[in-house]
VEXDREN-2710 file (C-alpha; in Angstrom, 1 decimal):
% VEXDREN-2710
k/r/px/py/pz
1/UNK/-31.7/19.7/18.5
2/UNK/-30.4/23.1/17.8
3/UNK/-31.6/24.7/14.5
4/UNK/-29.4/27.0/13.7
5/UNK/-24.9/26.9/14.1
6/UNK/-22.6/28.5/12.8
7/UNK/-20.8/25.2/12.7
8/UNK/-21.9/21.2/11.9
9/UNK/-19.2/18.7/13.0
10/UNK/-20.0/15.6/11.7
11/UNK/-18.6/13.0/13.8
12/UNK/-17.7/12.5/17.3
13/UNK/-14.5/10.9/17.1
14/UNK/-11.4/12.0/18.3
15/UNK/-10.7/14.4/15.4
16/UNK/-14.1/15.8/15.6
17/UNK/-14.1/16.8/19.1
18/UNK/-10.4/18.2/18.6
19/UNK/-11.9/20.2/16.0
20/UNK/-15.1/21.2/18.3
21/UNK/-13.3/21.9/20.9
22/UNK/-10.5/24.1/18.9
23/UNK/-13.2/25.9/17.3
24/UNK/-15.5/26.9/20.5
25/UNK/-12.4/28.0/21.9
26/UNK/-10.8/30.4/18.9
27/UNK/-14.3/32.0/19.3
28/UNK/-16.1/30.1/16.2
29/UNK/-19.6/30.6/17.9
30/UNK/-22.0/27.9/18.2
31/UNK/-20.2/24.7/17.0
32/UNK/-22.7/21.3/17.2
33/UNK/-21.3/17.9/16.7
34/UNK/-23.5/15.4/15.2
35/UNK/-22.3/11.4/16.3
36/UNK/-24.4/8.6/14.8
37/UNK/-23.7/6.3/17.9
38/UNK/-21.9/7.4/20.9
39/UNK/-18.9/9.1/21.1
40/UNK/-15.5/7.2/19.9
41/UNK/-17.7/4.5/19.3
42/UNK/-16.0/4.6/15.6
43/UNK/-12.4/4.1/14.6
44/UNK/-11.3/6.0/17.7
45/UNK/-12.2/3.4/20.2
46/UNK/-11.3/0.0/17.9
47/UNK/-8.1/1.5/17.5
48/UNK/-4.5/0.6/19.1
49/UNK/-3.8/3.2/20.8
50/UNK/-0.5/3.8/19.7
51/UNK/1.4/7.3/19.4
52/UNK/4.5/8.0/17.4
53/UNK/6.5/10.5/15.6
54/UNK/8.3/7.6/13.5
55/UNK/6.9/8.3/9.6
56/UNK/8.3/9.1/6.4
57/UNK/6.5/12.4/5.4
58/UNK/7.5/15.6/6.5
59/UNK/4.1/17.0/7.4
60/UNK/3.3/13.6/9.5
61/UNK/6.4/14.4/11.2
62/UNK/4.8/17.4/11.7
63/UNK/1.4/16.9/12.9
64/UNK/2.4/14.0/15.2
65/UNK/5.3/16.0/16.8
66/UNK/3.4/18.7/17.6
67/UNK/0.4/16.2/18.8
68/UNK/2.5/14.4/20.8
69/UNK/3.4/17.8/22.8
70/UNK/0.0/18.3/23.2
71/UNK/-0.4/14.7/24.8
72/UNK/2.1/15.5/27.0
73/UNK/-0.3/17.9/29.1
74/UNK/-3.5/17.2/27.8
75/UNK/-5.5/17.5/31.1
76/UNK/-3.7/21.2/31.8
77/UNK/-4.2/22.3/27.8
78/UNK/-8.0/21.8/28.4
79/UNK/-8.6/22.9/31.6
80/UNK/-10.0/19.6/32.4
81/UNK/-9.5/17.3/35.0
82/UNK/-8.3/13.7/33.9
83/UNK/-6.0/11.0/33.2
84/UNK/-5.6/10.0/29.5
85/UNK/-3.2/7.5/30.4
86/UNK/-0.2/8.4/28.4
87/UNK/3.1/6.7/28.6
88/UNK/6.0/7.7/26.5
89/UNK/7.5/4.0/26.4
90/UNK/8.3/4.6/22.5
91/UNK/7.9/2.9/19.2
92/UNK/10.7/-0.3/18.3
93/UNK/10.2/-0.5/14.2
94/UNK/11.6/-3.2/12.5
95/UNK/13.8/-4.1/9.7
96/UNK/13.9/-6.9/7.4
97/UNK/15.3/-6.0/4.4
98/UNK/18.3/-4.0/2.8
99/UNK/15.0/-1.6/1.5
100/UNK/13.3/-1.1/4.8
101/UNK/16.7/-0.3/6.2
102/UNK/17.4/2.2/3.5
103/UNK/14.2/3.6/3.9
104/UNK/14.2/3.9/7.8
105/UNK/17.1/5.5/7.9
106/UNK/16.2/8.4/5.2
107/UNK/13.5/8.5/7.7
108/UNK/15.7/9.4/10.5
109/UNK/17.3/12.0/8.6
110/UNK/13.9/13.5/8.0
111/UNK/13.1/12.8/11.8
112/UNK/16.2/13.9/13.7
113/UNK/16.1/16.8/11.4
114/UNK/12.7/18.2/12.8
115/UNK/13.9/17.6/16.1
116/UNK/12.5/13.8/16.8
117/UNK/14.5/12.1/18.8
118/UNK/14.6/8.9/17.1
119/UNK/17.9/6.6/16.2
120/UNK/19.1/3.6/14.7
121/UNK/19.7/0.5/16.9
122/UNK/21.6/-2.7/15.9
123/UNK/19.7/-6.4/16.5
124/UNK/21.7/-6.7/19.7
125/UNK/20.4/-3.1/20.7
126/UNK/16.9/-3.8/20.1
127/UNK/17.0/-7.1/22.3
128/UNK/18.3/-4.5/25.0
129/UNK/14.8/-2.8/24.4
130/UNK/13.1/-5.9/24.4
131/UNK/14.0/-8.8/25.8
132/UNK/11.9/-11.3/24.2
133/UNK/12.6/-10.3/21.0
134/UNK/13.2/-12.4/18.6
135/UNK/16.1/-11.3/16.2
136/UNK/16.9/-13.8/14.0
137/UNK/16.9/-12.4/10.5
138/UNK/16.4/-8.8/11.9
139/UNK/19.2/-6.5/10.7
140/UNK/18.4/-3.8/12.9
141/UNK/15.5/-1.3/14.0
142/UNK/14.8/2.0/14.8
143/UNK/13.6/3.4/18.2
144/UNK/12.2/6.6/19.5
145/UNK/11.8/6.9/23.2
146/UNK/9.2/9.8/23.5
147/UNK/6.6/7.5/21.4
148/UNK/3.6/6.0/23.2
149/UNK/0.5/4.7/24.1
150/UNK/-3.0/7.0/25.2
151/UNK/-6.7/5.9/26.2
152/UNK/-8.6/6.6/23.0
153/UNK/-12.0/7.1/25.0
154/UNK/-10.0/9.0/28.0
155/UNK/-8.4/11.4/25.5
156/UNK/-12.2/12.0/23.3
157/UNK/-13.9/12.3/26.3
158/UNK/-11.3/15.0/27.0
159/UNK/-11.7/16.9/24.4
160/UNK/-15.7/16.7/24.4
161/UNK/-15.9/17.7/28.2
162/UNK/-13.9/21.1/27.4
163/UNK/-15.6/21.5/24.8
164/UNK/-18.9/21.2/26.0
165/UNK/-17.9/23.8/28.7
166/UNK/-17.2/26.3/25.7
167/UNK/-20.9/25.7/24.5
168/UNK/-20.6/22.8/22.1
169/UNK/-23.5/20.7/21.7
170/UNK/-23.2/17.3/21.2
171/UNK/-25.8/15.0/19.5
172/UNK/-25.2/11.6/20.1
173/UNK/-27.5/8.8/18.5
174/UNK/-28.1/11.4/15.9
175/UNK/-27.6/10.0/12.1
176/UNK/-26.8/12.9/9.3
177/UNK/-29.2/11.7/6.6
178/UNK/-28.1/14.6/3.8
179/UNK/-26.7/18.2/2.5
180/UNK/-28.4/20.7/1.2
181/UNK/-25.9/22.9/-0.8
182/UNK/-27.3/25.7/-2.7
183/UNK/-25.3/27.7/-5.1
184/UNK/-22.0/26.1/-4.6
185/UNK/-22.8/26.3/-0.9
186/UNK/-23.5/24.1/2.2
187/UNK/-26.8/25.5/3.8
188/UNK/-28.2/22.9/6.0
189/UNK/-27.2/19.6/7.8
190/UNK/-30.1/17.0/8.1
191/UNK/-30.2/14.2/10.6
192/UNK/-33.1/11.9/11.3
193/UNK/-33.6/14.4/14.8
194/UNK/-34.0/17.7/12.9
195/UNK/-32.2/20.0/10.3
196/UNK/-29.8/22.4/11.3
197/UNK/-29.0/25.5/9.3
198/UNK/-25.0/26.3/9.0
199/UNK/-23.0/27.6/6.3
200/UNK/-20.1/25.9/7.6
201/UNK/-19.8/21.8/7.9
202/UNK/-16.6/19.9/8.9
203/UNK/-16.7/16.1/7.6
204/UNK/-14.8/14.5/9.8
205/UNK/-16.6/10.7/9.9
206/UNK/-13.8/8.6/9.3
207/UNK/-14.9/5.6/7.0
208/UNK/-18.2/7.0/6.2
209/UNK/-16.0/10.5/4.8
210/UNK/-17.0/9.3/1.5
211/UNK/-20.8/9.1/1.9
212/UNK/-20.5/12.0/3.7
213/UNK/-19.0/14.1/0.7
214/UNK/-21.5/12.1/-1.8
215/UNK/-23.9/14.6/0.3
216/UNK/-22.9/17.6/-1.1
217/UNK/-22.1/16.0/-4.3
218/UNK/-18.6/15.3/-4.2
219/UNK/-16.5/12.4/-4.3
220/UNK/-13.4/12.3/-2.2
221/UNK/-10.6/9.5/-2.8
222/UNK/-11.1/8.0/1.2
223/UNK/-12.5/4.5/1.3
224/UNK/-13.0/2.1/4.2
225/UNK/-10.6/-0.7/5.3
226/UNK/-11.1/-3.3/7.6
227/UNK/-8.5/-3.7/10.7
228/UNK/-8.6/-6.5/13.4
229/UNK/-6.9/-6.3/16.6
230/UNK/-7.2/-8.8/19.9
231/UNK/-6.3/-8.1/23.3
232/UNK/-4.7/-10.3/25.8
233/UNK/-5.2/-11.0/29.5
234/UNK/-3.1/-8.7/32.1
235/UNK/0.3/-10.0/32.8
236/UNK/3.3/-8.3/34.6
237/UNK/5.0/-5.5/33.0
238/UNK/7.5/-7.0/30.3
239/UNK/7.5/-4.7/27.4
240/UNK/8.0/-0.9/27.0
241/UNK/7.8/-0.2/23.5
242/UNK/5.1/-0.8/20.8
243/UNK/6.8/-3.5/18.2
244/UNK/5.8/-2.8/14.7
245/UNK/6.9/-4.7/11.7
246/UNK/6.0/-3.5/8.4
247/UNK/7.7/-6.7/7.2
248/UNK/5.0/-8.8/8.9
249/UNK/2.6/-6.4/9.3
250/UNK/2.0/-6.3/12.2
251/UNK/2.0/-3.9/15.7
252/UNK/2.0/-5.0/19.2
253/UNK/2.5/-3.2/22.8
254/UNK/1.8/-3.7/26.6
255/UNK/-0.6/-1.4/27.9
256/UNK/0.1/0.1/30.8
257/UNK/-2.8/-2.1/32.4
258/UNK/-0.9/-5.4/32.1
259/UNK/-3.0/-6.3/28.8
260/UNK/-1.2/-6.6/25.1
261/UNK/-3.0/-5.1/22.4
262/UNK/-1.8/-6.2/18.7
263/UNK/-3.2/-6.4/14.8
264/UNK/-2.0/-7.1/11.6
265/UNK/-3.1/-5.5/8.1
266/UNK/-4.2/-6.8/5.0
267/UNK/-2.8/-5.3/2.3
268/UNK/-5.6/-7.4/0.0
269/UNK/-8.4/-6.0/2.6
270/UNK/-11.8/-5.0/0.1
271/UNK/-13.4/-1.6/0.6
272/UNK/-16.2/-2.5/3.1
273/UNK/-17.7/-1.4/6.5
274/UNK/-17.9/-4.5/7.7
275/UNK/-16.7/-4.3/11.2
276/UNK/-16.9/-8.3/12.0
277/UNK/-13.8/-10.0/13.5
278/UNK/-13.2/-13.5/12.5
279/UNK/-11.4/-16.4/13.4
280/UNK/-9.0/-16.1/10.4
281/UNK/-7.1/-13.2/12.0
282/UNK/-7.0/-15.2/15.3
283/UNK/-4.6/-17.9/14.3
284/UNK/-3.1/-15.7/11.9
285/UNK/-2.2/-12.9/14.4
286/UNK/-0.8/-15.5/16.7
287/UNK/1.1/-17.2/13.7
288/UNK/3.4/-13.8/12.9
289/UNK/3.6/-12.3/16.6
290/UNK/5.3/-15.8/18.0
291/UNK/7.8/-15.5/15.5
292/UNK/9.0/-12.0/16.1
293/UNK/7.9/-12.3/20.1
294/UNK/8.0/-15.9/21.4
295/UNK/6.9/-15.7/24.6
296/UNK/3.6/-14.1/23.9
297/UNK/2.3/-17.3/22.7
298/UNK/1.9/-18.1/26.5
299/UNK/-0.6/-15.7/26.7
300/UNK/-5.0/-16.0/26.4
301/UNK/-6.9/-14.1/24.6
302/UNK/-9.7/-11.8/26.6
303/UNK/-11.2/-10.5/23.3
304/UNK/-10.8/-9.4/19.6
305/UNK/-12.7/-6.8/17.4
306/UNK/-12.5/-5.1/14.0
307/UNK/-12.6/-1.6/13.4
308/UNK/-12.6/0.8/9.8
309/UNK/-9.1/2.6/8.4
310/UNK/-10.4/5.8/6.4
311/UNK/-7.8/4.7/4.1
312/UNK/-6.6/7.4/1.1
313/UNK/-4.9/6.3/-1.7
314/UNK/-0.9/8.2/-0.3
315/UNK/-2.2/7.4/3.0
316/UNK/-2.0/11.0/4.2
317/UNK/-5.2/12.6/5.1
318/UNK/-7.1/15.3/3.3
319/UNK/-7.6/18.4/5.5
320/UNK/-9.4/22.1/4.2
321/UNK/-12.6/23.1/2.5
322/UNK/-13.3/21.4/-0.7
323/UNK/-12.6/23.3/-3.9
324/UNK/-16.3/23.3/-5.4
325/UNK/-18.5/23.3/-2.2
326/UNK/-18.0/26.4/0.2
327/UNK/-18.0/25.9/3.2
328/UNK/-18.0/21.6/3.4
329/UNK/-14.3/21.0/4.9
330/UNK/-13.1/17.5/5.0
331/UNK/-11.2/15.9/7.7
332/UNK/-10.9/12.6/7.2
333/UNK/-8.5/9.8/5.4
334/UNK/-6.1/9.3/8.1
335/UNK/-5.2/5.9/7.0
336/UNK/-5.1/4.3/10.7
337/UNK/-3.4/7.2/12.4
338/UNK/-6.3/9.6/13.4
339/UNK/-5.9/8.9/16.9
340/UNK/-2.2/10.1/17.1
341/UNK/-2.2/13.3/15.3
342/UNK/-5.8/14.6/15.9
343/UNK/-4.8/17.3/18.3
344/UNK/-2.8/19.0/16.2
345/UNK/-5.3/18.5/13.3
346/UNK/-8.2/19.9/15.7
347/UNK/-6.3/22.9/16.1
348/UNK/-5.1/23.3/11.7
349/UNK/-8.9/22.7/11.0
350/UNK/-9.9/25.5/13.6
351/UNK/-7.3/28.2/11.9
352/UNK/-8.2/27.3/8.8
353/UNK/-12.4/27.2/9.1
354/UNK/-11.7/30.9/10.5
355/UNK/-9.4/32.0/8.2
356/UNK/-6.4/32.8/10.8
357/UNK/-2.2/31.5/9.9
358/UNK/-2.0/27.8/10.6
359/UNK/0.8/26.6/12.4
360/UNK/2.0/24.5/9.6
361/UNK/1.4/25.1/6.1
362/UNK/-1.6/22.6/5.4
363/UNK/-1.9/23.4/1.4
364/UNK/-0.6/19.7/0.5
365/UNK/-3.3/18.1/2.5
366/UNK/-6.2/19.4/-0.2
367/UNK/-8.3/16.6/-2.0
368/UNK/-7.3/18.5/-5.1
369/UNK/-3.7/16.9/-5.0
370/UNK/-5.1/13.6/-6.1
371/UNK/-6.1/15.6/-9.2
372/UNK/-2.7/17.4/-9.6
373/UNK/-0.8/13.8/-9.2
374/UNK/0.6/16.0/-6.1
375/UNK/0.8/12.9/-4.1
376/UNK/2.7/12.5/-0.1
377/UNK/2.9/9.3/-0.4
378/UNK/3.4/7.7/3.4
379/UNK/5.8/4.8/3.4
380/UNK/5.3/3.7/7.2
381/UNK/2.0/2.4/7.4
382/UNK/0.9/-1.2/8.9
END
């Protein structure tokens, strides 16, 4: 291990090689990233996968439009030779209720208005979408085409192979055991391999943020949150869009492998790490998705896991350098979409670290909102 960078990464999830890899290439200098198992072996890869632009905050809008862009041309961005297995089959969301439909469609206004090409559809359109639908008591949904579905360890791996080509080092199987912070400022990372001197760290570990931040002595608002999700055995193509219901709770799509990958969410869920699926969320999982898509139930199960939410409080994530700890920069409280926006947040957190314009104005995003009673609050979360 390395004793010296000018930047610690700590994590080696998605957003954390988005970040490494920004930084190495904005000319950062020597950028390590420390990842206590292997890489995406966090919320990343126990995710589902799923892509869209659909939310009801303008600066989600924001980072996912831009991210999705990105995803587009990934492989050519990056210089790097691959297939994240990206299709743009789009997002179907649900509506139950005279609220959700008011709310979905201020949501379009705020969508079509940054140039996401989302819309209304009626019941009878959505059953053109998908077939097996089932619409009874569904008063209509809306749909955006260019949403999707990547490989979570195909896109990280991505990311960490151009950035290793810039001079990143990685340290896998590396755990960060504390922060030394001296004078209001971060001097040295620690891991059970060595200590590394930096005066700039990036927290970006997801549902351990909070320990992370405890650290240097702060205390950030991001707390874990158990997800389950199963995956079913390959069948012939038969859906194009991911499903989501914020009514049930639930998402479901068809990957482009044959296989259907769904979860619910629990709004009751504790704060824990706990990462064990259970048989609970089996037979409930298959009680709500029958109901909204019948057929399904004719499907077996290959396999079910859990994974952790870095959930904060207005389910927006906190981006920037904290306000009493200079150089300690938080990335982290994504709230279950991570995956979709991290390479637009790898490329915020580069400008920002080295003091250049952002692309977008990333001021709201500071853990000092929470403080202010500034809150985003993001209605479109399962």
């Amino acid at each position: 291990m390395i004793k010296q960078a000018d930047v610690v990464v700590i994590g080696g999830g998605v957003v954390g090689c988005s970040i490494a890899y920004n930084l190495a290439k904005a000319g950062a200098g020597q950028v390590a990233v420390i990842e206590r198992s292997y890489l995406a072996s966090g919320a990343t890869g126990r995710c589902g996968a799923g892509v869209r632009m659909q939310w009801g905050t303008e600066t989600n809008c924001l980072l996912s439009r831009e991210s999705v862009k990105m995803l587009e041309n990934l492989p050519e961005l990056l210089a790097v030779d691959g297939d994240i297995e990206f299709k743009q089959g789009g997002y179907l969301l649900l509506a139950y209720t005279e609220k959700m439909v008011e709310q979905f469609k201020k949501n379009l206004r705020l969508q079509n208005s940054l140039d996401i090409p989302a819309r209304w559809t009626t019941p009878a359109e959505a059953k053109e979408i998908v077939p097996h639908l089932n619409t009874e008591a569904l008063l209509g949904a809306t749909f955006c085409p260019k949403d999707g579905h990547a490989n979570p360890f195909k896109v990280t791996s991505l990311y960490a192979k151009a950035a290793a080509r810039l001079g990143v080092k990685f340290y896998t199987y590396s755990e960060v055991t504390g922060l030394t912070v001296e004078a209001g400022k971060v001097t040295t990372v620690h891991t059970d391999k060595g200590n590394i001197a930096t005066n700039t760290v990036i927290n970006a570990a997801g549902g351990y943020a909070k320990m992370v931040g405890r650290m240097a002595g702060i205390e950030l608002p991001i707390f874990p949150e158990r997800h389950e999700i199963l995956v079913t055995e390959p069948v012939e193509p038969m859906q194009t869009p991911m499903v989501m219901c914020f009514y049930h709770n639930l998402y479901c799509q068809q990957t482009p492998h044959g296989s259907f990958i769904m979860g619910i969410g629990h709004p009751d869920e504790p704060e824990t790490f706990n990462t064990t699926s259970s048989w609970q969320f089996l037979t409930e999982m298959a009680k709500r998705i029958t109901k909204v898509l019948p057929p399904l139930a004719q499907l077996n199960v290959i396999r079910q896991w859990a994974g952790l939410y870095d959930m904060c409080p207005d389910r927006t994530p906190i981006l920037g350098q904290d306000a009493h700890v200079q150089g300690l920069y938080t990335a982290a409280g994504f709230s279950g979409h991570g995956f979709m926006i991290a390479p637009m947040v790898g490329k915020l957190m580069a400008q920002t670290v080295l003091g250049l314009s952002t692309d977008i104005p990333i001021g709201m995003f500071s853990a000092e909102r929470f403080a202010r009673g500034e809150l985003y609050i993001e209605p479109s979360v399962v």
